[in-house]
SEVEXGU-205773 format. One record per residue (C-alpha): residue in one letter; z negated, y negated, x. Coordinates in steps of 0.02 Angstrom, whole numbers, plus 50000, padded with zeros to 5 digits. Example, Ala and Ser with C-alpha at 12.3 -4.5 7.8 and 13.67 -1.06 7.14 Angstrom:
2
A496105022550615;S496435005350684;
END
This chain:
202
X501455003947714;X501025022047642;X502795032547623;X503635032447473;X505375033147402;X506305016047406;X506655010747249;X506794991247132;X504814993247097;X504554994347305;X505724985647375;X504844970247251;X503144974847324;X503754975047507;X504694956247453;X502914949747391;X501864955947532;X503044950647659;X503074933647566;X501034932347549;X500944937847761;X500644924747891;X501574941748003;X502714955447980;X502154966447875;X502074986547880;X503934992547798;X504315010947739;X504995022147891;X506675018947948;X506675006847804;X508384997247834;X509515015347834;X508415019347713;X508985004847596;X510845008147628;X510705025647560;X509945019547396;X511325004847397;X512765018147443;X511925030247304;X511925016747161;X513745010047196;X514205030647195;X513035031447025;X514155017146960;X515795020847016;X515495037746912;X514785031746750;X515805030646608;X514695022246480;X515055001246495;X513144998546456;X512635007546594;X513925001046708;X513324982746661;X511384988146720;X511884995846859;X512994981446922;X511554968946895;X510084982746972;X511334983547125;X511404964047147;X509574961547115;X509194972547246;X510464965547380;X509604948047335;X508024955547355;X508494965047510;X509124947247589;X507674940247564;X506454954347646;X507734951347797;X507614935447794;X505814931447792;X505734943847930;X506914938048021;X505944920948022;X504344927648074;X505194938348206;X506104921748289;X504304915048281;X503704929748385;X504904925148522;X504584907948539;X502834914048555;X502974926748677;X504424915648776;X503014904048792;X501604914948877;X500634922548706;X500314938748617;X501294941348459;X500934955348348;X502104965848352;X501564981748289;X502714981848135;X504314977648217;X505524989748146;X506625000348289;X508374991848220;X507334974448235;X506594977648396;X508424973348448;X508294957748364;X506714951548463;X507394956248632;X509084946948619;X508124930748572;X506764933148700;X507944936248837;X509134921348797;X507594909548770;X507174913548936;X508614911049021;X508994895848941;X507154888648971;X507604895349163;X509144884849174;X508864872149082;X507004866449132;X507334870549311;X509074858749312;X508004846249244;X506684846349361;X507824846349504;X508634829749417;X506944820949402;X506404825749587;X508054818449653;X507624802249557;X505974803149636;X506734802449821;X507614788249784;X506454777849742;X505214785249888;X506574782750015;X507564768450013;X508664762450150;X508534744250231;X510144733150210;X510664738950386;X510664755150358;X511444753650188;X512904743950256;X513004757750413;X513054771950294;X514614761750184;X515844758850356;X515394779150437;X514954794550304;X513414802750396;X512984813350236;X512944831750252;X514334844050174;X513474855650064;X514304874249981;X513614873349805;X513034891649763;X512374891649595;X513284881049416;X512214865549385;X512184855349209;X512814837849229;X511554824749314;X511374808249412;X511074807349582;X510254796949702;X511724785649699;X511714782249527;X513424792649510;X513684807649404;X513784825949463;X514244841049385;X514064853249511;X514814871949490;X514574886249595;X515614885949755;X516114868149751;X516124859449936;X515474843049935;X514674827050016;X512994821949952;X511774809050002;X510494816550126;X508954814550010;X509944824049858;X510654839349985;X508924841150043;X508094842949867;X509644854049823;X509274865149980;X507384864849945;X508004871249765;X509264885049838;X510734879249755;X511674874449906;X511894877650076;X512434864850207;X514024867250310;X513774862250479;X515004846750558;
END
């Protein structure tokens, strides 16, 4: 957007192009300190005026232009969570009119989106893989009623917090970093394959 003072009449135009763009849209430089000035120099323009009249216009000029304001944020705001989702998953957002104060914005939501999509994908997997052993391994009734009189399953050290799943032996785990425990040997090999354990030797 060509540089020009902030004021009602562009503030209006910015609202209406940002409204009309599929993506952010160009704003004026350093455009959000630039609209707390001209909020912080009407509220001083009001505080000082004696007429009522002009109190009155400049009390409803202030709130239209918060509303406004809200709005430009808003729609950004939208289009800049957009932007992460896109970029979280693998593609090219434009990004060219990211404002410096929203640049921020983008980062935070990128880098939690990825840790969450780290955690929570990679938990999963290792869920669905352990119900995969069991149904490629499964003990005879000998070895099932062996394995119920002697515990032969390793002792693993848990190093990493996993989300709550079900194992091999249809029993529920919640699994937190440093935990010692005995697991059935399919599940402490998938969880050593993973790197979220380590086995403690007899």
């Amino acid at each position: 957007m060509d540089e020009e003072e902030l004021s009602y009449k562009t503030l209006r135009k910015i609202q209406q192009m940002e409204k009309n763009s599929p993506g952010l849209t160009s704003l004026l430089p350093d455009f959000y300190n630039s609209l707390f000035d001209y909020l912080e120099n009407l509220d001083k323009r009001l505080n000082e005026e004696s007429s009522s009249q002009k109190k009155m216009m400049l009390t409803d000029e202030i709130q239209n232009i918060k509303k406004i304001a809200i709005n430009i944020y808003e729609q950004r705001e939208k289009k800049i969570l957009l932007a992460a989702v896109s970029k979280a998953r693998g593609g090219n957002p434009d990004l060219k009119n990211l404002e410096s104060k929203e640049k921020d914005l983008f980062e935070s939501v990128l880098n939690l989106m990825k840790q969450s999509r780290g955690q929570l994908l990679d938990k999963e997997m290792i869920r669905k893989e352990l119900k995969k052993e069991e149904t490629a391994v499964e003990p005879d009734a000998k070895n099932r009623k062996e394995n119920d009189q002697i515990n032969t399953n390793p002792i693993m050290r848990i190093t990493e917090h996993i989300p709550e799943f079900i194992g091999t032996d249809e029993k529920k785990y919640n699994l937190r970093k440093g935990d010692i425990v005995t697991l059935p040997e399919n599940m402490g090999k998938m969880l050593l394959k993973k790197g979220v354990a380590e086995e403690i030797k007899r």
